[in-house]
C-alpha positions, 0 to 999 in steps of 0.5 A: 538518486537517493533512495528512502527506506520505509519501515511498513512492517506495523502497516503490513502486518494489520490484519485488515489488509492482510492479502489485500491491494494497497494505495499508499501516499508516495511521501509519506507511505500512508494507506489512502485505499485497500482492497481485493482488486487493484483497479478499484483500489487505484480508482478509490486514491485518485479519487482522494487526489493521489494520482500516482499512489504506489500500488503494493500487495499485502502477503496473506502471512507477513514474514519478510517483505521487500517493496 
């Protein structure tokens, strides 16, 4: 299995999502939803196609984070 490293750090520190649920693209890591409940924010990227976006939590004050 080979795994893929990602650098989100320029994603996560935007203070839009701060504290906020994610939709990312699987491939590309991109932001296809945010929110505050992760139900509406997984409806919210199926509905723009992406059946099985990974689901993150932005912390409140990013500091080191691992996905």
């Amino acid at each position: 299995m080979k795994i893929r490293v990602q650098d989100l750090s320029k994603t996560l520190k935007d203070k839009e999502y701060s504290n906020k649920w994610l939709a990312l693209k699987p491939l590309s890591m991109k932001v296809i939803a945010y929110g505050n409940e992760p139900k509406r924010v997984l409806e919210e990227a199926r509905k723009k196609g992406v059946d099985n976006p990974v689901l993150t939590k932005v912390p409140k004050d990013y500091g080191t984070y691992i996905l």
